[in-house]
C-alpha positions in Angstrom: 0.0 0.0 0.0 2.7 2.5 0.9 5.3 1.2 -2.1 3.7 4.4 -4.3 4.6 7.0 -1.8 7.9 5.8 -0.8 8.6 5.6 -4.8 7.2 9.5 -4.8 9.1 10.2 -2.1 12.9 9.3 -3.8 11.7 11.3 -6.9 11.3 14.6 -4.7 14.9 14.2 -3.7 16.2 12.9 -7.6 14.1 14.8 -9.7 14.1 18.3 -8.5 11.9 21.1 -8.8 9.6 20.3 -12.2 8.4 17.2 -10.0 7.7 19.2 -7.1 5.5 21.8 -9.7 3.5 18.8 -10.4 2.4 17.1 -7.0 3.5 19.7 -4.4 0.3 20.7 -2.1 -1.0 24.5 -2.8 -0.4 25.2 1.0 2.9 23.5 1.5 5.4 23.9 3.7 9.1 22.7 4.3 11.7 22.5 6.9 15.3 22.6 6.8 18.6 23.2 8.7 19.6 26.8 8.6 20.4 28.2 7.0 17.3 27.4 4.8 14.7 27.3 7.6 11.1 27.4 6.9 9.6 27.5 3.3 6.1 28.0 1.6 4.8 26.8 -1.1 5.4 30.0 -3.3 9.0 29.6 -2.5 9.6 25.6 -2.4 10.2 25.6 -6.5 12.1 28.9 -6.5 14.7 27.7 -3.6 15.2 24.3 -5.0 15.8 25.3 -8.9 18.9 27.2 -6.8 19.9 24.2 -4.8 22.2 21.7 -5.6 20.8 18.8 -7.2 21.4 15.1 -6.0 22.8 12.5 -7.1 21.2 9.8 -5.1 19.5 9.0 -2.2 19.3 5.5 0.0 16.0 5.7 2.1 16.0 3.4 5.7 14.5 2.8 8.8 11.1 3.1 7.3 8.5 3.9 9.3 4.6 5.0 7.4 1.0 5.5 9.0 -2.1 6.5 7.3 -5.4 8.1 8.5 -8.3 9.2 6.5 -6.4 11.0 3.7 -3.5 11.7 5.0 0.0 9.7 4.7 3.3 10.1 6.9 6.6 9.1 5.5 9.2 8.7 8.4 12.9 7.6 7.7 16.4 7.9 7.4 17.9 8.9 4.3 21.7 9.3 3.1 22.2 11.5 0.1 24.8 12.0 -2.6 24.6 16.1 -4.3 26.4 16.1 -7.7 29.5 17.2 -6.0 29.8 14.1 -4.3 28.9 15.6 -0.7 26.9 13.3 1.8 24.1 14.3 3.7 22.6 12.2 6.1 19.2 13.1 8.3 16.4 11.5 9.7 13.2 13.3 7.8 9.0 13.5 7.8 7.1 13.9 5.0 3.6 14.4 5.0 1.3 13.5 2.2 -2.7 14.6 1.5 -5.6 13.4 -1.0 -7.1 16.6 -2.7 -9.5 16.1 -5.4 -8.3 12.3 -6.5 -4.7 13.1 -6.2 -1.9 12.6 -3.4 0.0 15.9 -3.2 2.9 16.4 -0.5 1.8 18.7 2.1 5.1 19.1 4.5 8.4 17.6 4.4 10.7 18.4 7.2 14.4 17.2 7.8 17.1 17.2 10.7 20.6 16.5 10.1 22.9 14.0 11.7 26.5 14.9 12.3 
């Protein structure tokens, strides 16, 4: 039931910010170490098509509950930017049905040293 989202999930962090135009909530909001902080929706697309892109990303310690219409995505992911710099956090994403289709709502990471 959850293989879709967790699919969706690795495209947000592969295929940059034309993925996000197409199934990013209208009210969305992110979170991310500073010196990002928090984002809205207006700005989500803007900030990434600035960011670095990756290169990969290995998703563990998956954790997933549903209620109603809503989905949470809890886990650990390592990723690899173009540069070849790691990143490593434990992050949330939050996804929501609106009119037939799942959009991501709120995504929200915290770094591990």
């Amino acid at each position: 039931m959850f293989t879709p989202f967790w699919r969706m999930e690795e495209q947000f962090w592969l295929l940059g910010p034309d993925y996000y135009a197409g199934h990013l909530a209208q009210n969305a909001r992110m979170i991310f170490p500073d010196p990002v902080g928090i984002i809205e929706n207006g700005n989500i697309i803007e900030m990434l098509r600035q960011a670095p892109r990756w290169r990969s990303v290995e998703i563990s310690e998956r954790s997933q509950a549903r209620l109603e219409e809503t989905i949470i995505l809890a886990y650990h992911a390592v990723g690899v930017r173009d540069s070849g710099a790691t990143y490593k956090a434990y992050c949330s994403s939050i996804y929501v049905k609106t009119e037939g289709d799942w959009q991501l709502l709120a995504h929200q990471q915290t770094p591990i040293d």
